[in-house]
VEXMAR-310200 format. One line per field, with one value per residue: residue in one letter; x, y, z of N, C-alpha, C in turn; residue number from 1. Coordinates in nm, 3 decimals. Example, Ala and Ser with C-alpha at 12.3 -4.5 7.8 and 13.67 -1.06 7.14 Angstrom:
<vomis>
res [A|S]
n_x [1.319|1.285]
n_y [-0.569|-0.225]
n_z [0.780|0.708]
ca_x [1.230|1.367]
ca_y [-0.450|-0.106]
ca_z [0.780|0.714]
c_x [1.320|1.290]
c_y [-0.330|0.003]
c_z [0.780|0.787]
n [1|2]
</vomis>
This chain:
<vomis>
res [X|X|X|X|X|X|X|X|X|X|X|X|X|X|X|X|X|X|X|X|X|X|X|X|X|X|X|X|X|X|X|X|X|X|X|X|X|X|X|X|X|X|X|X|X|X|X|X|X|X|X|X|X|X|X|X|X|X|X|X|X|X|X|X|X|X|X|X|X|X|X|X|X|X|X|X|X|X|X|X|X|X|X|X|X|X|X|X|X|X|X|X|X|X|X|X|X|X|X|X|X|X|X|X|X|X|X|X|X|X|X|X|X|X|X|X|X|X|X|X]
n_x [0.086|0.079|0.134|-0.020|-0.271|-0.275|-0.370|-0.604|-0.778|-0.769|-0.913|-1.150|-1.227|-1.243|-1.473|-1.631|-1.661|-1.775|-2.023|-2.167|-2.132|-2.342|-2.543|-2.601|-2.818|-2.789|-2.549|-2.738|-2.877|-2.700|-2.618|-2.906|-2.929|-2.711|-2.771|-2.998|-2.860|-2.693|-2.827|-2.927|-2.733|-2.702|-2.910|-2.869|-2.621|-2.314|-2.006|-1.647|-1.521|-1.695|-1.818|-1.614|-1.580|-1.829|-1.780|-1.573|-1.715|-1.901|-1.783|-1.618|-1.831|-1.913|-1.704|-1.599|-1.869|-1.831|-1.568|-1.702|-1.890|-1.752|-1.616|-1.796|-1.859|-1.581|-1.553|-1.864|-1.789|-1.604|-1.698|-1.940|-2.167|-2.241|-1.970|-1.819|-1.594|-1.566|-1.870|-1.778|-1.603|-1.765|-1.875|-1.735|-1.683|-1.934|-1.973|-1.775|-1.858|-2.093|-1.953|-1.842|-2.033|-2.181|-2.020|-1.970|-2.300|-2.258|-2.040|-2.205|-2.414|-2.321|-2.261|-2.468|-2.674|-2.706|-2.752|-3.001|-3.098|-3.064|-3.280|-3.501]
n_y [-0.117|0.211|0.538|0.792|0.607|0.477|0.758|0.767|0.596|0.634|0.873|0.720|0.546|0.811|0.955|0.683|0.730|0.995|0.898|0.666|0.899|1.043|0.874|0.828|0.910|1.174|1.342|1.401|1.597|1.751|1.860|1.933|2.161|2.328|2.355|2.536|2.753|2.841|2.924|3.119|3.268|3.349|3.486|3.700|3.842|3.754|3.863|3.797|3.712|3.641|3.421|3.263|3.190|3.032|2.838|2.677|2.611|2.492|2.261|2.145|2.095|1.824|1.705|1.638|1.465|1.285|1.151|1.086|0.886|0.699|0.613|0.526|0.273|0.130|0.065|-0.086|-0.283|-0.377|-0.460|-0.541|-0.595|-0.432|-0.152|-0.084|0.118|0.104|0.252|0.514|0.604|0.650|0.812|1.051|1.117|1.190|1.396|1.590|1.627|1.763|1.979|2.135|2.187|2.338|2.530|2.634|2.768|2.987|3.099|3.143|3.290|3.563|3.611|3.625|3.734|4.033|4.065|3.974|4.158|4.415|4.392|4.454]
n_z [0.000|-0.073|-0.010|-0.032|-0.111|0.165|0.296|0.163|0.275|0.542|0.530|0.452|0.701|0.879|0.842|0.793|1.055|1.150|1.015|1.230|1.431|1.427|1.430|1.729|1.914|2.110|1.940|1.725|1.877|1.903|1.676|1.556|1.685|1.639|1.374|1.377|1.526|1.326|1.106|1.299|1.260|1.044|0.965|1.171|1.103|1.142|1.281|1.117|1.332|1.531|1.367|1.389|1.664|1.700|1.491|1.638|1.857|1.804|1.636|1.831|2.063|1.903|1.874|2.126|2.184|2.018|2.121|2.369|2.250|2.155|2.368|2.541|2.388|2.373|2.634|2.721|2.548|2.675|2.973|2.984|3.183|3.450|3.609|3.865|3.810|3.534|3.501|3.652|3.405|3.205|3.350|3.352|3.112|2.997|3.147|3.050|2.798|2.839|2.997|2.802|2.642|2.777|2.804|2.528|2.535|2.699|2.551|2.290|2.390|2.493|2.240|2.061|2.203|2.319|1.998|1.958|2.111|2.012|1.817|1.906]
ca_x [0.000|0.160|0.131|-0.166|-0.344|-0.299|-0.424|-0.732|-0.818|-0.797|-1.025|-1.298|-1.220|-1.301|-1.595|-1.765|-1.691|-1.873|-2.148|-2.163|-2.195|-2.494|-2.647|-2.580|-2.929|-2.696|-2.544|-2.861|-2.952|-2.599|-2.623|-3.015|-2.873|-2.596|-2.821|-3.040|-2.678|-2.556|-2.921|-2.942|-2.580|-2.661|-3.008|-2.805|-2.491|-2.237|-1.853|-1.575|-1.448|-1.848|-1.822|-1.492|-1.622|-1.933|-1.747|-1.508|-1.786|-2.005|-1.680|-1.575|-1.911|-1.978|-1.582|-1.681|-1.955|-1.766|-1.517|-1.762|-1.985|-1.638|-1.558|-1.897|-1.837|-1.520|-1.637|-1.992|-1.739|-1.496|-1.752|-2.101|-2.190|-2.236|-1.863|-1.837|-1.462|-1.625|-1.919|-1.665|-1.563|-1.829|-1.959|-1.615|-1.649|-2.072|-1.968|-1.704|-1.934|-2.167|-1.918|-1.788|-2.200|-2.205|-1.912|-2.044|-2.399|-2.208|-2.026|-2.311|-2.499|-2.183|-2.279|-2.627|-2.796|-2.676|-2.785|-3.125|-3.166|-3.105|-3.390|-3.676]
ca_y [0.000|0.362|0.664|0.838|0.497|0.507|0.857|0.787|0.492|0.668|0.920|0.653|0.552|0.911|0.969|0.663|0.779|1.093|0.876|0.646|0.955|1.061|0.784|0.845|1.051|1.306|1.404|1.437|1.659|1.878|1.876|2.042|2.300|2.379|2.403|2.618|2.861|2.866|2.981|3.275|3.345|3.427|3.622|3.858|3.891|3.750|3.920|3.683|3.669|3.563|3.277|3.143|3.105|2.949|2.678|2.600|2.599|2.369|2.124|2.117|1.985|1.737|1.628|1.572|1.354|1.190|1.084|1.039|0.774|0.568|0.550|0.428|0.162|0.071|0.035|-0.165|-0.418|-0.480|-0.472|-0.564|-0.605|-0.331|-0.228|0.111|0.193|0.170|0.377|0.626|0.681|0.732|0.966|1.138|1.153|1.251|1.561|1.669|1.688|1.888|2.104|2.189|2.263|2.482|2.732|2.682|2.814|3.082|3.203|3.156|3.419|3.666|3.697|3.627|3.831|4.171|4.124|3.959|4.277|4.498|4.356|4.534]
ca_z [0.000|-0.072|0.128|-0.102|-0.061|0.319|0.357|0.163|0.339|0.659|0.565|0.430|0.835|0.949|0.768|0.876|1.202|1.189|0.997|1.299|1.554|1.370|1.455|1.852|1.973|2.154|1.878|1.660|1.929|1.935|1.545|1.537|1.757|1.557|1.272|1.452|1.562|1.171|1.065|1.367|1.279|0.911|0.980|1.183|1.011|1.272|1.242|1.102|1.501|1.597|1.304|1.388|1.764|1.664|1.448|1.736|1.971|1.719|1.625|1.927|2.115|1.834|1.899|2.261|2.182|1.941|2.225|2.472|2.234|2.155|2.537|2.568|2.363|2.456|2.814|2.709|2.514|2.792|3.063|2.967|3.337|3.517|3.685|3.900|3.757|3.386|3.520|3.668|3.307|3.113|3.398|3.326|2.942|2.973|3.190|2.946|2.697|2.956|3.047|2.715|2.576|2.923|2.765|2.392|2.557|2.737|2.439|2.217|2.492|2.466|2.095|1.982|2.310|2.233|1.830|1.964|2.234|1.911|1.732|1.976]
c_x [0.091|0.108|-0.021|-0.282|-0.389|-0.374|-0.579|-0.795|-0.844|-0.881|-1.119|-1.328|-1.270|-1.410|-1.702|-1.807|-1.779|-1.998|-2.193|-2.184|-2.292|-2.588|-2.663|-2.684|-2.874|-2.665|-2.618|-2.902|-2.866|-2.618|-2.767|-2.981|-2.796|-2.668|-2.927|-2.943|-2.662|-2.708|-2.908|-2.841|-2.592|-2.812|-2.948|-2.690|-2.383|-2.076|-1.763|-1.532|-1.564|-1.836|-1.731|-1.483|-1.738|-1.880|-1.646|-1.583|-1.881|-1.904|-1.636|-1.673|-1.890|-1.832|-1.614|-1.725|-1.914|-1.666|-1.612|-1.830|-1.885|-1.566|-1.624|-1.873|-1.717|-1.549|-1.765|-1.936|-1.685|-1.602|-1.907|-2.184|-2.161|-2.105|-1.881|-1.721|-1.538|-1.760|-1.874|-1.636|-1.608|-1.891|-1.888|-1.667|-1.829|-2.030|-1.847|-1.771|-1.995|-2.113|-1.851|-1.943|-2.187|-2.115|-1.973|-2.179|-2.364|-2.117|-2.132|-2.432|-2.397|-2.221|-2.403|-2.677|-2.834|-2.763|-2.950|-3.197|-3.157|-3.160|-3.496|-3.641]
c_y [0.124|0.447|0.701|0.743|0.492|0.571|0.855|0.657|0.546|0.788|0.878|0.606|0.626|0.908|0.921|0.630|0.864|1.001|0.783|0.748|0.995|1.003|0.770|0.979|1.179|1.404|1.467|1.549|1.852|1.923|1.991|2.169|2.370|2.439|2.547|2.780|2.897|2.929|3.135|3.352|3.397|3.523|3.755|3.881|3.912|3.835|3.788|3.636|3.570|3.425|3.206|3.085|3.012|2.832|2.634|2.541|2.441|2.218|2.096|2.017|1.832|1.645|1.599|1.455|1.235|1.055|1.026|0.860|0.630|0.539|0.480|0.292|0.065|0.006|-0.088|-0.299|-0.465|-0.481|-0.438|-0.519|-0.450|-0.276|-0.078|0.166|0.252|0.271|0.529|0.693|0.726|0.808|1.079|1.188|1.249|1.396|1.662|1.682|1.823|1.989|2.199|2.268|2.385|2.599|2.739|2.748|2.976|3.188|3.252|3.311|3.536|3.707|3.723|3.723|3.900|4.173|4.129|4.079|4.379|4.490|4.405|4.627]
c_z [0.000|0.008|0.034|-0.045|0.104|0.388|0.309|0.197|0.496|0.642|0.562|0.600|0.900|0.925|0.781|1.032|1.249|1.128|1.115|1.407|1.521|1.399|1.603|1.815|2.012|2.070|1.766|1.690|1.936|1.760|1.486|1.587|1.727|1.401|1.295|1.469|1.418|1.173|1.136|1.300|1.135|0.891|1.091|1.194|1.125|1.166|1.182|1.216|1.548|1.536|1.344|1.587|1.761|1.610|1.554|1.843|1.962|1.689|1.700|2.073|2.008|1.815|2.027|2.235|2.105|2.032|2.334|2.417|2.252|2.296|2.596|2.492|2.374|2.589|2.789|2.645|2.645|2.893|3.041|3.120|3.364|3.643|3.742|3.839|3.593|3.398|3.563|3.522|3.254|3.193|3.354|3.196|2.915|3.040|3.128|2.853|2.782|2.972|2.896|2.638|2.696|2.857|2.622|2.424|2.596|2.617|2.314|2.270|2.439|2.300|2.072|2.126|2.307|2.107|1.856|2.023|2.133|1.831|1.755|2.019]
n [1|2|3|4|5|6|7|8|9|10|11|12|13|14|15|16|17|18|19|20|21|22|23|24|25|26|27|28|29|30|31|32|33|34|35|36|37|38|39|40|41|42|43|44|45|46|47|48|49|50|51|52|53|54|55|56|57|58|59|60|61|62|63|64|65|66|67|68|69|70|71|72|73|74|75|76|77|78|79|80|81|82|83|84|85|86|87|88|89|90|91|92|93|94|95|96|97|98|99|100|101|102|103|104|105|106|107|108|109|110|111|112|113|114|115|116|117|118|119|120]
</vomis>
């Protein structure tokens, strides 16, 4: 196999990674919301600074969840059974998502609030 070969083999890999988190409810749920964000963000004409926190804010949950789902399944292979260490983790990996939506909400406020409070 050559290098070219390699690299596009590992993106057909990525790819149906993200199609795989798609299929995780969660992210269904971070994904409407994001669609939701890109819509507000182009009815009131965010800055290039506003967009380029919005897509860190948006790729950055939906990287979360991404980690969180594959820790879940790691964990649900090796320990079907119910173990408290593997519950320990995915409590770990569910409240890093949590806490990372908590600052994307908080910056999301910081921009859109203001534009919405100069709408009335």
């Amino acid at each position: 196999m050559n290098w070219i070969t390699g690299r596009l083999r590992s993106f057909k890999y990525a790819f149906n990674g993200i199609r795989v988190l798609f299929e995780q409810p969660n992210a269904r749920i971070h994904a409407s919301v994001a669609a939701i964000v890109l819509a507000c963000g182009f009815l009131l004409g965010l800055s290039g600074w506003e967009w380029a926190v919005v897509a860190v804010c948006i790729g950055g949950v939906l990287m979360a969840e991404a980690f969180n789902s594959a820790i879940e399944a790691l964990a649900d292979k090796i320990s079907p059974d119910y173990d408290p260490l593997i519950g320990k983790a995915k409590d770990l990996a569910a409240g890093a998502v949590l806490l990372l939506v908590l600052g994307a909400v908080a910056a999301g406020l910081i921009i859109f609030f203001p534009k919405f409070i100069a709408l009335f």
